[in-house]
Structures are given as structure tokens and as C-alpha cells.
C-alpha positions in Angstrom: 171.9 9.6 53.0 174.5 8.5 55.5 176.8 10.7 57.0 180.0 7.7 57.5 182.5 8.3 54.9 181.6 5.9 52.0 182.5 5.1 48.4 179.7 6.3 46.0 179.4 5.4 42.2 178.8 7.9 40.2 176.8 6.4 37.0 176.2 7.9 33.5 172.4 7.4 31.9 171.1 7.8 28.7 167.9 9.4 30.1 168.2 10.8 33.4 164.0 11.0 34.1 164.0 6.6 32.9 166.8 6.1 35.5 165.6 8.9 38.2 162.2 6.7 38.2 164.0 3.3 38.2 166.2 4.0 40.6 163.5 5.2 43.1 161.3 2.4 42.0 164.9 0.4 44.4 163.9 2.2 47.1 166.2 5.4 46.6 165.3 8.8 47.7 166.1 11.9 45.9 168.5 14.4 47.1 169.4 16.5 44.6 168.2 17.2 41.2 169.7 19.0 38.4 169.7 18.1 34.3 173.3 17.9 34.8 173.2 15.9 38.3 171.2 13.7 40.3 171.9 11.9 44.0 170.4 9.9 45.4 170.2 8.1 49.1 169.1 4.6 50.6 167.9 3.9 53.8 170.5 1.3 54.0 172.8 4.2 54.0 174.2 3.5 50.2 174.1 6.5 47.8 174.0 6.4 44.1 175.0 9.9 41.8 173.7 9.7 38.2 174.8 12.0 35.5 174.6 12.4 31.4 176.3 9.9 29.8 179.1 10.9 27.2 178.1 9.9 23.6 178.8 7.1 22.7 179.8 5.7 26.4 176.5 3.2 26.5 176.6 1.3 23.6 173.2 -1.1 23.5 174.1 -4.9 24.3 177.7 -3.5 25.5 177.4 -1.5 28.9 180.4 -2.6 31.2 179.3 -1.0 34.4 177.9 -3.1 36.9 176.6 -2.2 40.8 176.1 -4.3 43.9 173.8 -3.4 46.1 174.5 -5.2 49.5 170.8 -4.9 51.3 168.9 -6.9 53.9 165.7 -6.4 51.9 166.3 -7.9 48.4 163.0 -9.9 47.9 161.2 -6.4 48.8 163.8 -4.9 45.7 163.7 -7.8 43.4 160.1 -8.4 43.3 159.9 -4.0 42.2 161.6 -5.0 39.2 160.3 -8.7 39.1 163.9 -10.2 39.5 163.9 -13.9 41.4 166.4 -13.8 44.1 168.5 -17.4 44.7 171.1 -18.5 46.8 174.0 -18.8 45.5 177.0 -21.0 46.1 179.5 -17.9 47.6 177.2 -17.4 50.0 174.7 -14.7 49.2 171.3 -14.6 48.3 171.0 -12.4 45.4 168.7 -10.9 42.5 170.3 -9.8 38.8 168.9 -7.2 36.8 169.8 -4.5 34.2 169.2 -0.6 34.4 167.5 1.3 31.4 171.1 1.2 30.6 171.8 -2.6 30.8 174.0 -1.8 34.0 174.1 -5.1 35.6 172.6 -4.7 39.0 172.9 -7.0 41.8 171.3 -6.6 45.1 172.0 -9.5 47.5 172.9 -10.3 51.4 174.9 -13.4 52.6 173.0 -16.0 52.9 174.6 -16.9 56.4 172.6 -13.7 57.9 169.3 -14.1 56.4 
């Protein structure tokens, strides 16, 4: 995990073992575990914390939380999850995919630096 001051979602999951796995599956390492809490860290230096959801919060077909994961390696990350990255017309070349808990995901890098 990086030690610069960052911004870090904090995301709530239906099942935290699905989303532990699916998260590290992205290339996230695990640096804390509780039922209540997990964090997690990215060699890119983004961190992700997961937590129970509330009931009701993650309604099927209606999740409105969305991440975007701004990484150098997102063939490596797309093809984990068997997402087709493409270039698109702002500039970055991205993959879209959903969580365990439809959470849009998008990990992409501008095109321009590739």
C-alpha cells in the first residue's frame, strides 16, 4: 500500500469472501482482514477498503457505485476477468466490468502513454 496521502473508496459487498477473491483476482493484496473490514493494496499504489453492505443498499440490476482504476497494466487485469480493453475516443484505453456486486469497474490508461 502506498504511503502518499491518497483518496481510498471504501465499498460495501454482499459477500465479503466473493469480493475478497475477486478483488485479488485484480491484482490486489490483502492487508487487513476482519468480517467487519477488509483492505486491500495495489502495487500501483491504489487501495481499495470493502466492508458489509447495509440491507438493502445493493439492489440486483441497480448498484450505483462505480470505480476507476487508473493502471498501466490493464490487458494483464482485463484478460483475469475476460474484459476486452479498447481505445476509446477521450483518450484512454480501457476495460468495463462489474463486481459480484455489479459495481461498474473500469481499469484504463491514456492511450497517449501506452
Amino acid at each position: 500500500m502506498s504511503d502518499n496521502q491518497v483518496l481510498t473508496p471504501i465499498l460495501p459487498v454482499n459477500d465479503m469472501a466473493v469480493s475478497k477473491a475477486f478483488y485479488m483476482k485484480l491484482g490486489f493484496t490483502l492487508y487487513h482482514e476482519s468480517p467487519e473490514y477488509i483492505i486491500f493494496g495495489h502495487p500501483s499504489g491504489a487501495a481499495l477498503h470493502i466492508q458489509p453492505t447495509v440491507e438493502g443498499w445493493l439492489i440486483p440490476g441497480r448498484n450505483p457505485f462505480g470505480l476507476y482504476f487508473y493502471v498501466e497494466n490493464v490487458d494483464e487485469i482485463a484478460a483475469a476477468v475476460g474484459a476486452e480493453p479498447v481505445d476509446q475516443p477521450w483518450g484512454m484505453y480501457e476495460a468495463s466490468f462489474s463486481d459480484p456486486d455489479e459495481t461498474l469497474i473500469r481499469v484504463g490508461w491514456p492511450t497517449s502513454k501506452r
